[in-house]
C-alpha positions in Angstrom: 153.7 90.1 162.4 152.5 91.5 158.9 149.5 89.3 157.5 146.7 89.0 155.1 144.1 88.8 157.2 141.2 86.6 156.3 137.0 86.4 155.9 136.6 85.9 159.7 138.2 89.1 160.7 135.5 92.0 161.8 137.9 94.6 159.3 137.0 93.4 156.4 133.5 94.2 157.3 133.5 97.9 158.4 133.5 100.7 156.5 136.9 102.4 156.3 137.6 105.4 157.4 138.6 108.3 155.4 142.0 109.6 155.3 142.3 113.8 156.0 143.9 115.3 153.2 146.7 117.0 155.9 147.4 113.1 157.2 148.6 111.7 153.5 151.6 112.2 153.5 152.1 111.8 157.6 154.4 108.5 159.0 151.7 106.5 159.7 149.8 106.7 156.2 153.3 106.2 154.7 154.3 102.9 156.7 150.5 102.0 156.0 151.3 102.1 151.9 155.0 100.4 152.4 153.3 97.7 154.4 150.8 96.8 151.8 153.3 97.1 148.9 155.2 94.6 150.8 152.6 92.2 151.3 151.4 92.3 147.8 154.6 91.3 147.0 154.4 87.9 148.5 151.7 86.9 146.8 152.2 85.4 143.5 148.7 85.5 142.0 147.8 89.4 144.2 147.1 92.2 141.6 145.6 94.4 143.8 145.4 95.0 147.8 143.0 97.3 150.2 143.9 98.3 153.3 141.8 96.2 155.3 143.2 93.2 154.3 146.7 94.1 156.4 144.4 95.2 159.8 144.2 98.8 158.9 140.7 100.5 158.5 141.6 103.1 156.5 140.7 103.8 152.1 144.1 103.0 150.5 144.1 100.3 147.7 147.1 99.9 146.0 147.2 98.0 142.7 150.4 95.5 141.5 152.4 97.6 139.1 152.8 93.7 137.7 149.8 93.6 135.8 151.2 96.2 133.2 154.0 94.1 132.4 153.8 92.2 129.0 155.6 89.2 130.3 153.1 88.8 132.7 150.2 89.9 131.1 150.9 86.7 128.6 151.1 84.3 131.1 149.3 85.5 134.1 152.5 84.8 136.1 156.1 86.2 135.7 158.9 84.4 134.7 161.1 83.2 138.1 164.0 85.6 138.5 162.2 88.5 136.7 162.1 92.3 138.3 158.8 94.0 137.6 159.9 97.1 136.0 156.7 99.4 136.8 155.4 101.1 140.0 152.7 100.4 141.9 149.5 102.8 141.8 148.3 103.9 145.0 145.1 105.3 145.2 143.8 107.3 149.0 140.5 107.9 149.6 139.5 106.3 146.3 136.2 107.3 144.5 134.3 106.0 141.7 132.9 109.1 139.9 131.6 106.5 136.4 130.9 102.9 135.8 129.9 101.4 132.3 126.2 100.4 132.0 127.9 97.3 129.9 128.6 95.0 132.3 130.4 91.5 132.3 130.8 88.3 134.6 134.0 87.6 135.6 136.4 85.2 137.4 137.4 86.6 140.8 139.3 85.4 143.7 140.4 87.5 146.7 143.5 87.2 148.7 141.4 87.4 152.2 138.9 84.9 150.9 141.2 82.1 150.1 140.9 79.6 148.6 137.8 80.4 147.0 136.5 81.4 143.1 133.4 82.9 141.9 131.7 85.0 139.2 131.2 88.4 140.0 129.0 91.1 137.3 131.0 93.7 136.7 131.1 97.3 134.7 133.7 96.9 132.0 135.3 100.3 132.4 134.9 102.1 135.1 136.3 105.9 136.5 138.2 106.5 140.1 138.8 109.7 141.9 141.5 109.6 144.3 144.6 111.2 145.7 148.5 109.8 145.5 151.0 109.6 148.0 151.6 113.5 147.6 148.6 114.1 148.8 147.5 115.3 145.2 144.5 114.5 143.6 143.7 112.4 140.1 141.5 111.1 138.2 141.9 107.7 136.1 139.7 105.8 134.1 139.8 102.0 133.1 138.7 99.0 131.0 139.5 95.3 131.3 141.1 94.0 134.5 141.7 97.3 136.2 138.5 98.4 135.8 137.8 95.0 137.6 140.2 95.9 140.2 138.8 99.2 141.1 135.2 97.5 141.9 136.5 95.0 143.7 138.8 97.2 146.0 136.7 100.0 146.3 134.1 97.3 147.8 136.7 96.1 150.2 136.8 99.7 151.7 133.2 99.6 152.4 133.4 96.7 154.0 132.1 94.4 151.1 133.6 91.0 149.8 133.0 89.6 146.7 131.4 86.3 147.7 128.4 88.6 148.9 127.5 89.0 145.3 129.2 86.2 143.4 127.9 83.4 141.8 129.4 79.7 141.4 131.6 80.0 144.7 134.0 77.1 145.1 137.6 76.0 146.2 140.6 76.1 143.2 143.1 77.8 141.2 143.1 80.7 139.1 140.8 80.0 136.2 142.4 79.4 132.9 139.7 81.7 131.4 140.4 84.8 132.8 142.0 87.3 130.8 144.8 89.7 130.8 144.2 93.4 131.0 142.7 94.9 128.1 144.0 98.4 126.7 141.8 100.7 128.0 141.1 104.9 127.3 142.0 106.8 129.9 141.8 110.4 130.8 144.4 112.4 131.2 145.5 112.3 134.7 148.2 113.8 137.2 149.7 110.0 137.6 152.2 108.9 135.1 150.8 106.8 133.0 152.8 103.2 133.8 153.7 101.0 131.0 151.3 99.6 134.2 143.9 88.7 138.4 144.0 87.0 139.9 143.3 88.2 143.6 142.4 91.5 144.8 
């Protein structure tokens, strides 16, 4: 059966293993990426989702295409009923080339450390190299939340969670502070640009 798994489980701390380029676009690495999109979509507060956190020790994060979408971005939650309009971003073999010397603590939760909270420093923009589900490779840059996002995965592939660095650690809900995505400049890149916190 298809789960999250949680703290406990010896995955989440290993160091993923890289993906050959050849092996991208093969069955396995596909039903890897559906699985993952599939989970993500049954949690309501997920943005974002490594690899690790279904079983599978390989560097895949995908983010929510969700978090691009201005009804949600409002609210931090979409309407019931409503169809989220923008793709997910997949991102293989992930690697961050640039992170902001400004950093910023922020509100973070993680969907394989439930229930807890924390405060986490992080760059506020932030630059990933990686390759899509063609096998082709791209380079995006970030601000805001998905700058966030790319820390927090790209941690999760090398085995890193973010109550090893967080601060004020405790039980609840998403905090009411924590803000929706901030337009960022990006690079050009070989993805589309989407008209793209939860937990990660």
């Amino acid at each position: 059966m298809l789960t999250i798994v949680q703290k406990e489980n010896p995955v989440l701390r290993a160091i993923a293993k890289e993906i050959p380029i050849q092996e991208i676009t093969s069955a396995h690495i596909k039903r890897v990426i559906r699985d993952m999109k599939k989970m993500l979509k049954t949690q309501p507060d997920g943005v974002a989702i490594a690899a690790p956190q279904i079983g599978e020790s390989v560097r895949i994060f995908v983010v929510s295409g969700k978090i691009f979408e201005e009804s949600w971005q409002k609210e931090l939650v979409l309407p019931e009923g409503t169809a989220v309009q923008t793709p997910d971003l997949t991102f293989i073999n992930p690697r961050i080339l640039k992170l902001s010397k400004t950093k910023k603590w922020m509100h973070e939760g993680c969907l394989s450390v439930r229930p807890l909270w924390g405060e986490v420093e992080r760059s506020t923009n932030a630059t990933v190299e990686a390759y899509d589900e063609t096998g082709k490779k791209f380079t995006r840059g970030a601000g805001g939340l998905l700058a966030h996002i790319f820390q927090h995965e790209t941690d999760h592939l090398d085995g890193v969670l973010f109550i090893d660095h967080a601060r004020n650690v405790a039980p609840g809900q998403v905090p009411e502070q924590a803000a929706a995505p901030k337009k960022s400049r990006e690079p050009k890149s070989p993805v589309k640009k989407s008209t793209i916190k939860t937990k990660k």
